[in-house]
C-alpha positions in Angstrom: 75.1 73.0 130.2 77.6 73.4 132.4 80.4 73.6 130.1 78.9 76.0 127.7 77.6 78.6 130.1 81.7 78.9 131.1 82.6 79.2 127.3 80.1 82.2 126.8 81.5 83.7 129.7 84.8 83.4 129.0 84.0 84.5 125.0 82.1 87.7 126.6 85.5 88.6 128.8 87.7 87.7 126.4 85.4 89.8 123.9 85.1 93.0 126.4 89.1 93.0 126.8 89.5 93.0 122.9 86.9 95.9 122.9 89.1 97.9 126.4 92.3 97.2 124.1 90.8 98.4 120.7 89.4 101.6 122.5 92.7 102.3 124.0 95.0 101.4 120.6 92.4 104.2 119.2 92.5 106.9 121.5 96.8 106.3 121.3 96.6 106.5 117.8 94.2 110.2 117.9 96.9 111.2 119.7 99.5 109.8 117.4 98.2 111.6 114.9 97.5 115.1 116.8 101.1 115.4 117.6 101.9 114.2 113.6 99.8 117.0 112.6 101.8 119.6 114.6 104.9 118.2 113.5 103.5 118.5 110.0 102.9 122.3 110.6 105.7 123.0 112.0 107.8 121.9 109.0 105.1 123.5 106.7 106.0 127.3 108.2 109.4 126.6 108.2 109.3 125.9 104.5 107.4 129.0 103.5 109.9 130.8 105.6 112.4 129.5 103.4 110.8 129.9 99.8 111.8 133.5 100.4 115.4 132.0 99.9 114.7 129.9 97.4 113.6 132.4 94.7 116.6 134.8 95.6 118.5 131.6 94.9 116.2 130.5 91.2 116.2 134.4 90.1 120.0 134.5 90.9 121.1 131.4 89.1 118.8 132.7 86.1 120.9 135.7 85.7 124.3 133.8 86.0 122.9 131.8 83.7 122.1 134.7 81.1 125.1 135.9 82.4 127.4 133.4 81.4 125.5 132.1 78.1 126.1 136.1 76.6 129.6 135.9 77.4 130.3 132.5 76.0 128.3 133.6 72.8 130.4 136.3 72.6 133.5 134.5 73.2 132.3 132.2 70.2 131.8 135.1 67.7 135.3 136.2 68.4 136.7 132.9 67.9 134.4 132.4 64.5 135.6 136.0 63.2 139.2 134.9 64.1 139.5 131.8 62.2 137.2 132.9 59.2 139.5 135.5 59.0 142.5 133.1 58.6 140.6 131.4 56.4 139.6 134.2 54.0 143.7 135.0 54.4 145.0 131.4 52.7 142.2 131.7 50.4 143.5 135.1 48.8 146.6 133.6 48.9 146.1 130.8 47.3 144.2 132.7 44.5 
């Protein structure tokens, strides 16, 4: 009887420093997670300060990009009206 009244002590200790440990792994990882959360914030209100920025930059890069398209169309027309032109030319004069 002996021998098993020292195993259920030693399985109650062992058990009660598993619990100690598990309690303070748990309360380390609430606060873990508290300072996380800040972090997570922090980097949150820095982006929506910067979003500002970000459209400037979408809205500007849309109007290059009208921008540019209308003056390569237009280039394109010219070049188009300039060789149909040449074309039309040898045509007459091979007629």
């Amino acid at each position: 009887m002996e021998i098993l009244d020292i195993l259920q002590v030693i399985l109650y200790i062992l058990g009660s420093i598993l619990l100690i440990v598990l309690i303070i792994l748990g309360i380390k990882l609430i606060i873990t997670m508290n300072k996380i959360e800040n972090v997570v914030d922090d980097i949150n209100v820095k982006v929506n300060k910067l979003n500002g920025i970000f459209t400037i930059i979408d809205l500007t890069t849309d109007k290059l990009a009208l921008f540019s398209d209308k003056i390569i169309d237009a280039i394109s027309t010219v070049v188009r009206k300039i060789f149909s032109k040449k074309k039309r030319k040898e045509e007459e004069i091979n007629e």
